[in-house]
C-alpha positions as CSV (number, residue, x, y, z in Angstrom):
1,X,-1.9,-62.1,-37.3
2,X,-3.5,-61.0,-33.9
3,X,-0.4,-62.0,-32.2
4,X,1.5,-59.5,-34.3
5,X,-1.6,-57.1,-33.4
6,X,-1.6,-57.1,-29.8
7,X,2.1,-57.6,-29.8
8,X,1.9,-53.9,-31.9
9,X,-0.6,-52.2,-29.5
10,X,1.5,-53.6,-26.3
11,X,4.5,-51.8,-28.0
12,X,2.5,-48.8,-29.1
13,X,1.2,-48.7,-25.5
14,X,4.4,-49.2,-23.9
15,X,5.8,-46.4,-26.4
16,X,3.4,-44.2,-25.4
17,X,3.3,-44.8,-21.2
18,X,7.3,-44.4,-21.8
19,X,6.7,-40.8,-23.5
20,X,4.0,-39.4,-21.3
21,X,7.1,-40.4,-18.1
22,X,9.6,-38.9,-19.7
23,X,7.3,-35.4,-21.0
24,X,6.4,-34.9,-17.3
25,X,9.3,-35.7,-15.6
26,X,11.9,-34.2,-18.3
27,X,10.2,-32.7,-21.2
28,X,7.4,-30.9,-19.5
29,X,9.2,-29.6,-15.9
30,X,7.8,-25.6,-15.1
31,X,10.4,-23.6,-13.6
32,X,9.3,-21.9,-10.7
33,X,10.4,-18.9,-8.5
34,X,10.7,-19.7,-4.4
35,X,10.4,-18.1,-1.2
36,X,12.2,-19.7,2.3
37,X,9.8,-19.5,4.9
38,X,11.4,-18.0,8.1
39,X,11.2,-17.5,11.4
40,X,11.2,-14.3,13.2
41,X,9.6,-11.4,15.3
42,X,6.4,-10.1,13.4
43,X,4.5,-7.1,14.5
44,X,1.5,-4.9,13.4
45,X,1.9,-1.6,12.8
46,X,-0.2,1.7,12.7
47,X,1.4,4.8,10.4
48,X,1.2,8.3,11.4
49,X,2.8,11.6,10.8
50,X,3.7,14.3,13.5
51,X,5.2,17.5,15.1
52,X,8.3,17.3,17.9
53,X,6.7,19.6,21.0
54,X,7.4,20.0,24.2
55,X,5.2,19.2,26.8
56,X,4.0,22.2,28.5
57,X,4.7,25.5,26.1
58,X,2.4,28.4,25.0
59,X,3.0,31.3,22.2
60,X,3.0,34.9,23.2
61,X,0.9,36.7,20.4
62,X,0.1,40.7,20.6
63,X,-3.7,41.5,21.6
64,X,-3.2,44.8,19.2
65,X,-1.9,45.2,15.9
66,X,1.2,47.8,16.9
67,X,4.5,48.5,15.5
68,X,6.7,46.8,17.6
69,X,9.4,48.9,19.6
70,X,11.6,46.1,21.7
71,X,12.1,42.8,21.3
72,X,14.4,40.7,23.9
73,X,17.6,38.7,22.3
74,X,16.8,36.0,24.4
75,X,16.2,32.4,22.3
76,X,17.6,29.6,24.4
77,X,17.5,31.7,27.5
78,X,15.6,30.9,30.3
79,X,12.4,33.2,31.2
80,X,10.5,33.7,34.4
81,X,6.5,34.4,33.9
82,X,5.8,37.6,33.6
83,X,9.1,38.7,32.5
84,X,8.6,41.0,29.6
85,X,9.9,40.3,25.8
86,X,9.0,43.2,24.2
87,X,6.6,45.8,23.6
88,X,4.5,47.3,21.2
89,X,4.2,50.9,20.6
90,X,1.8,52.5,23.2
91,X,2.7,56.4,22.6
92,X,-1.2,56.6,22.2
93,X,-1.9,55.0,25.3
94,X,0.2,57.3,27.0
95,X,-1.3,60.5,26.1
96,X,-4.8,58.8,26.5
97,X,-3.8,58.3,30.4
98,X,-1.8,61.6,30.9
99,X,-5.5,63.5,29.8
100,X,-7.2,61.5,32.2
101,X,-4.6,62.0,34.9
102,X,-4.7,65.9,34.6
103,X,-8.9,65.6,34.5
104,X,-8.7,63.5,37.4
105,X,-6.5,66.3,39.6
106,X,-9.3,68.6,38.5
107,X,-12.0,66.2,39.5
108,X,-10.3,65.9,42.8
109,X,-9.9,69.4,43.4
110,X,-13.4,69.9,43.1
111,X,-14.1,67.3,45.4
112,X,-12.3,68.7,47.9
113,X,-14.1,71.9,47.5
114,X,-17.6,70.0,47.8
115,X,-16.4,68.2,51.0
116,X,-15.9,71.3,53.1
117,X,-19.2,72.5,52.1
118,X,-20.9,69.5,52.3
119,X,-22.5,69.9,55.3
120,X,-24.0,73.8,54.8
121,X,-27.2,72.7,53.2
122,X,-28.6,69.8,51.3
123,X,-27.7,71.1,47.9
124,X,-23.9,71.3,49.0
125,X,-24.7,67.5,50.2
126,X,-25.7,66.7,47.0
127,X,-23.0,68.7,45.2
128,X,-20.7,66.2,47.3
129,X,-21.9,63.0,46.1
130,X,-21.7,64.5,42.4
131,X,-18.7,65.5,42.8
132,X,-17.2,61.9,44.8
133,X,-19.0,60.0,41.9
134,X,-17.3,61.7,39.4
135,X,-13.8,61.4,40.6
136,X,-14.3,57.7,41.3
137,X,-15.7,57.4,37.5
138,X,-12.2,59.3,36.5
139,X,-10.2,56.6,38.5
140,X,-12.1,53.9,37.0
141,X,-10.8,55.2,33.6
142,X,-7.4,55.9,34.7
143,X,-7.3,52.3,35.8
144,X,-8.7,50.6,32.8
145,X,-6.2,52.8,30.7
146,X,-3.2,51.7,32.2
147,X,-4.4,48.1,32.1
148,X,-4.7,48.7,27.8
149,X,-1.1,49.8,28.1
150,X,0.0,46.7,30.1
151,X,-1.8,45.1,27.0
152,X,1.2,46.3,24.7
153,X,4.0,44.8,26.9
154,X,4.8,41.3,26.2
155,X,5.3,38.9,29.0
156,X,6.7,35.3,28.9
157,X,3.3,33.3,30.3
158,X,5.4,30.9,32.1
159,X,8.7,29.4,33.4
160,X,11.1,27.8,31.1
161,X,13.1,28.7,27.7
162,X,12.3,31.1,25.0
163,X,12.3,28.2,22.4
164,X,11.6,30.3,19.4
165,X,11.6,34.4,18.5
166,X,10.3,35.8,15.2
167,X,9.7,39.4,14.4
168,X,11.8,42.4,14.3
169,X,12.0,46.0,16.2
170,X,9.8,48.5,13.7
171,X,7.6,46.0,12.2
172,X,3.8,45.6,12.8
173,X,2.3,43.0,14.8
174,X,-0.9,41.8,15.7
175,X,-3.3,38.9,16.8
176,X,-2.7,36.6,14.2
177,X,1.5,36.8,14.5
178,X,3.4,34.7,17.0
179,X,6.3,36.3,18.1
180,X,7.6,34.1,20.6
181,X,7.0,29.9,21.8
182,X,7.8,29.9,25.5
183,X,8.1,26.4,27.6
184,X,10.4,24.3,29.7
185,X,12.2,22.7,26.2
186,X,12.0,18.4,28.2
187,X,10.2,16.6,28.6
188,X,8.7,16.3,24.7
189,X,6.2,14.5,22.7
190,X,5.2,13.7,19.4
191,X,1.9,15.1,18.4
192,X,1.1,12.2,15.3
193,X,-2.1,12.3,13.5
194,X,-3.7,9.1,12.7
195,X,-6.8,7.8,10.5
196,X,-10.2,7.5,12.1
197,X,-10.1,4.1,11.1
198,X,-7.2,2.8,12.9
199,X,-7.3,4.8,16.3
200,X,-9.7,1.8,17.8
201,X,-6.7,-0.2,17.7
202,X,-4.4,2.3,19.9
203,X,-4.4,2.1,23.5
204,X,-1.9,4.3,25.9
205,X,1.3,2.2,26.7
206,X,2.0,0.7,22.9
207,X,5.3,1.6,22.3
208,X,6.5,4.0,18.9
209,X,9.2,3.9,16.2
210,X,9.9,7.0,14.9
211,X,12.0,8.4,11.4
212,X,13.0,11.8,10.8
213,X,15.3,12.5,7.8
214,X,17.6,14.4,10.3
215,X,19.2,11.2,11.3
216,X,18.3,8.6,8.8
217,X,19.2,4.8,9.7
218,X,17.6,5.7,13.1
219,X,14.6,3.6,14.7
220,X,13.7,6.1,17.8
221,X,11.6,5.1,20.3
222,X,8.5,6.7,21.8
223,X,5.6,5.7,23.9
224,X,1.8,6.4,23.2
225,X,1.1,8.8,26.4
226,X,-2.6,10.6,25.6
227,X,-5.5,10.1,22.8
228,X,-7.0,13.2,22.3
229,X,-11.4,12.1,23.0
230,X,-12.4,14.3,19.8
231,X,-11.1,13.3,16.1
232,X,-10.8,15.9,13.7
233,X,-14.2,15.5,11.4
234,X,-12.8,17.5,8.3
235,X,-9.2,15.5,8.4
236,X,-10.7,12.2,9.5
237,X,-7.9,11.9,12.2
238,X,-7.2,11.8,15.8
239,X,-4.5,13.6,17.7
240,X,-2.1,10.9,19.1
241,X,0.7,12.2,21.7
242,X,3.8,9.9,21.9
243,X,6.2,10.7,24.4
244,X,10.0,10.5,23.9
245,X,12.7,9.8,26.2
246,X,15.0,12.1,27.8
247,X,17.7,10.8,25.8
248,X,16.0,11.2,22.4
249,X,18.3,13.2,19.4
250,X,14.6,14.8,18.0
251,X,14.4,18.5,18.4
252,X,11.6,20.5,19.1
253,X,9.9,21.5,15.5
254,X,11.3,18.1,13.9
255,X,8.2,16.1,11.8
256,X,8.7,12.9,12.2
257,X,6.3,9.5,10.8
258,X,5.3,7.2,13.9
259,X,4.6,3.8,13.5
260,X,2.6,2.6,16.2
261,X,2.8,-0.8,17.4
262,X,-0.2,-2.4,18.6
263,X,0.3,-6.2,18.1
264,X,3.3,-8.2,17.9
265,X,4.8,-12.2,18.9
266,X,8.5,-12.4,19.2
267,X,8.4,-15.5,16.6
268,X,6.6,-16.4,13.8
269,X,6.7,-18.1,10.8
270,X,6.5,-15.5,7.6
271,X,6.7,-15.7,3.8
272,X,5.7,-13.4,1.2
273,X,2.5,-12.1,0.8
274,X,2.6,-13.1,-2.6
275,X,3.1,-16.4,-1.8
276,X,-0.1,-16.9,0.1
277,X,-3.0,-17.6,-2.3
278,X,-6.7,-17.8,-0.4
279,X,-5.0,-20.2,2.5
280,X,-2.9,-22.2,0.2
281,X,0.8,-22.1,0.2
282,X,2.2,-24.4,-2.4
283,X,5.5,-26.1,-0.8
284,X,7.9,-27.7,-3.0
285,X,8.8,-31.0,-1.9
286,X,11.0,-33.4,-4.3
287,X,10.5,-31.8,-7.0
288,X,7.0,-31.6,-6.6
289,X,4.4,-29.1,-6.0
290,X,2.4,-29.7,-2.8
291,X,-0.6,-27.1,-1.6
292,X,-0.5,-27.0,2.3
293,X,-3.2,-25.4,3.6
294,X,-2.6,-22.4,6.4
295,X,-4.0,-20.6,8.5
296,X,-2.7,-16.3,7.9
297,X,-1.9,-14.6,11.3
298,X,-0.4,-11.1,10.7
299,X,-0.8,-10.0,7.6
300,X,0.8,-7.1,5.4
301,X,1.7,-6.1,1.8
302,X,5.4,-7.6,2.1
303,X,5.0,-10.6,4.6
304,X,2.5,-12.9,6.1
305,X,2.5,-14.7,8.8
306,X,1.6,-18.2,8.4
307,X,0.4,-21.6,10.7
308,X,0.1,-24.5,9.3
309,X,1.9,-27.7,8.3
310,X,5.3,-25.8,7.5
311,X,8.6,-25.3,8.9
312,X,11.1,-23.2,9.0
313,X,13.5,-23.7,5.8
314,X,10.5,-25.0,3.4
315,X,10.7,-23.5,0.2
316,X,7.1,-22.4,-1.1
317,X,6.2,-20.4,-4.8
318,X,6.6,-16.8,-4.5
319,X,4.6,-15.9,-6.2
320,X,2.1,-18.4,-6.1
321,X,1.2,-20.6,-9.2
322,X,-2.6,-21.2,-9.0
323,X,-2.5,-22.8,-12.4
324,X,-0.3,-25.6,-11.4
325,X,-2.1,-28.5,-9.7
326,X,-0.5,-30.8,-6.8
327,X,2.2,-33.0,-8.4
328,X,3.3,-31.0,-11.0
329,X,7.1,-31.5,-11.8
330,X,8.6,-28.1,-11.3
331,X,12.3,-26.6,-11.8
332,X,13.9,-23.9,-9.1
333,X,15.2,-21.2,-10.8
334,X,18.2,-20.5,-8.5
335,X,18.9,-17.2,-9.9
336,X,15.7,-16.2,-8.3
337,X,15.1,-17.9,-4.8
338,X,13.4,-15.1,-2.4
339,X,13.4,-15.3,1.0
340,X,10.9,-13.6,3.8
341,X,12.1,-10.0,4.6
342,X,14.0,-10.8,7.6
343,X,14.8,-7.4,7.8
344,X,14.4,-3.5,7.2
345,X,16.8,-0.6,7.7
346,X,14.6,2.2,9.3
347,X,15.3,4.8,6.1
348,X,12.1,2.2,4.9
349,X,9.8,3.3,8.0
350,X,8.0,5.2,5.2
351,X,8.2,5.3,2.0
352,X,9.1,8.9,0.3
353,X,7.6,7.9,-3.2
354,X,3.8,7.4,-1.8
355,X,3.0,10.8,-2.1
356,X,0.2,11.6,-4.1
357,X,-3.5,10.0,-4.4
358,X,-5.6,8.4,-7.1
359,X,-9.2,9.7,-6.9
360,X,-9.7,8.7,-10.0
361,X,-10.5,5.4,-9.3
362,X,-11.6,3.0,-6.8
363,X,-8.8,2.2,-4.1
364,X,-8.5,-1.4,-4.2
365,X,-8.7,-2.7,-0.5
366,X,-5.5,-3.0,1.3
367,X,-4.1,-5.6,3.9
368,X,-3.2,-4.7,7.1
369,X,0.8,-3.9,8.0
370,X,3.1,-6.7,9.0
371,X,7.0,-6.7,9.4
372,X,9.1,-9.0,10.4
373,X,13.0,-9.0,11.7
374,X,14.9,-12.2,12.3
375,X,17.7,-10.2,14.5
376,X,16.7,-7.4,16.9
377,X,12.7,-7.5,17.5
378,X,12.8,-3.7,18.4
379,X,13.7,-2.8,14.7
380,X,11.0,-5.7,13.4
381,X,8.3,-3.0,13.1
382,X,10.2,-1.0,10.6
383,X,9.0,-2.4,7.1
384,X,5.6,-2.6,8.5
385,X,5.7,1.7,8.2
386,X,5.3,1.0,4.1
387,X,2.3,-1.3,4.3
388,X,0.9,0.9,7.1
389,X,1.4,4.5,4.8
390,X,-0.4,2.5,1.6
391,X,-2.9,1.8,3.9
392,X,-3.2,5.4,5.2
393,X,-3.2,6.6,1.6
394,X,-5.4,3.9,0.4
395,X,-8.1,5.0,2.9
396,X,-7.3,8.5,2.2
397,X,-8.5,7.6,-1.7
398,X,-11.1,5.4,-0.8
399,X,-12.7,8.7,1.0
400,X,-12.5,10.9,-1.4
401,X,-13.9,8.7,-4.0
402,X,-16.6,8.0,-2.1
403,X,-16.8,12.3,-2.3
404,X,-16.4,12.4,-5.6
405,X,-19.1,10.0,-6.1
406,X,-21.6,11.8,-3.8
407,X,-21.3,14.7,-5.7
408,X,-21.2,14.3,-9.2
């Protein structure tokens, strides 16, 4: 009878070692969703928006509010300083100056007078110096008259091209109305504004890719020339200037979104930032779930870069699976293997559809930009323009929140 008994519990034990195998290793298998991990240029990015200008250029803008009377046909002509552009109406002026000119040929009639009798007695030396005062006093006048009618002329303020006209002969024009831009039209720059936040990481030198909707599929080059010393308190920005090359299909007036590089290496290993989890990346190996720790380099919303005990090729959970512990008997699903952007076309540089802000709530903190191209490292810096505008937009929130909060 115990024979029979242990023989029973041997068989119920065997039974049941037999049943856990085959639960974990066919019964009980997750499926899973991968990422390759691959190798490629990865850069940091910082995001900005900004104005095509040229370099040296100033607006001519009437001192007085006057109708206007001429106005020169002359965009995309080349100007001399002090060539004029127009005028304003100075019929005013004019009579002004021909009343002084007539009292002035009085004046100096009289002076003449008082000079031949200036030496008869002390009175008629006195009557002199009257009368020289005064017609000086009346040339004084006519001078500072003519200088007001000057004031209605319009004059280009410096050599180069008349990049821009607006206004019309008739209408009314004063101080607050540009009616021309005046400047040699190359070299030009990219006036970007940029968070407060991020300008510690700009330096002159760093090179720019660019995106304007006027020629989409475009990564254009620029160059961080200037940094302007004083941020703009109200905005929270600074004023970056980015020099283009001579070559460059912008136009002057174009907006354009920068992205700034200001760190990159020309080969990295990257996966998806979801795929990171603390410094864990979970690597599939036979079958198996295997947590490796890493180490994360440059890091953004789309792609990390990672150093660790991983290769090139390694498949590892996108998104992770913190819930699954080392060992665990996991299925691919094939229909669903990711892979590391390994690369962006530059319409992504910035994303149209982050355009509005949350203030509602708390921004929740944001990672810095990454991208990553396995092909042409110049174009690697493109997909870090989205991480780099959430960022912008996230610090924007976190701002105004803080505002909001200030000031109930």
């Amino acid at each position: 009878m115990t024979v029979w008994r242990i023989s029973g519990i041997a068989l119920l034990l065997i039974a049941a070692a037999g049943g856990y195998y085959v639960y974990t290793n066919y019964l009980n298998v997750r499926t899973v969703t991968t990422s390759i991990v691959t190798q490629a240029p990865v850069s940091e990015a910082i995001y900005g928006t900004g104005t095509v200008e040229p370099q040296r250029w100033a607006k001519v803008v009437p001192l007085q509010r006057r109708r206007l009377v001429e106005l020169c046909s002359c965009e995309g002509q080349y100007v001399k300083a002090g060539q004029v552009l127009g005028r304003q109406d100075d019929a005013e002026e004019r009579s002004a100056l021909h009343e002084l000119e007539v009292s002035n040929q009085q004046t100096q009639r009289d002076l003449d007078r008082a000079e031949k009798d200036r030496g008869k007695s002390d009175a008629a030396q006195t009557e002199y110096e009257k009368r020289w005062t005064q017609a000086e006093e009346s040339k004084t006048r006519i001078a500072a008259q003519k200088v007001r009618i000057d004031a209605l002329v319009l004059r280009a303020p410096l050599d180069g091209m008349v990049l821009r006209r607006d206004g019309e002969v008739g209408e009314i024009a004063g101080p607050t109305d540009v009616l021309f831009w005046v400047g040699p039209p190359t070299p030009m720059q990219v006036v970007a504004e940029v968070n407060e936040e991020e300008i510690n990481r700009i330096a002159v030198g760093q090179k720019a890719f660019l995106r304007s909707e006027a020629f989409p599929g475009q990564a254009l080059r620029a160059s961080v020339s200037q940094i302007t010393p004083k941020g703009d308190p109200t905005r929270k920005t600074f004023r970056v200037y980015l020099l283009l090359p001579s070559d460059t299909p912008l136009r002057i007036g174009m907006s354009v979104e920068a992205n700034i590089i200001f760190r990159e290496k020309p080969s990295a290993l990257v996966v998806p930032a979801e795929a990171v989890a603390g410094n864990v990346v979970q690597v599939v190996a036979n079958d198996r779930i295997e947590r490796v720790p890493v180490t994360v380099g440059i890091r953004g919303s789309r792609n990390v870069e990672i150093v660790g005990d991983v290769s090139r090729g390694m498949a590892v959970l996108s998104p992770a699976r913190v819930d699954l512990a080392d060992g665990t008997k996991v299925r691919i699903d094939s229909n669903k293997v990711k892979q590391a952007t390994s690369g962006t076309s530059p319409d992504d540089a910035a994303p149209s559809q982050v355009s509005s802000q949350d203030t509602s709530a708390p921004a929740p903190s944001a990672p810095a930009p990454a991208a990553a191209a396995a092909t042409d490292p110049d174009n690697a810096v493109i997909s870090a323009a989205i991480s780099a505008h959430i960022d912008s937009v996230v610090n924007d929130a976190r701002r105004n929140v803080a505002r909001y909060s200030a000031n109930p």
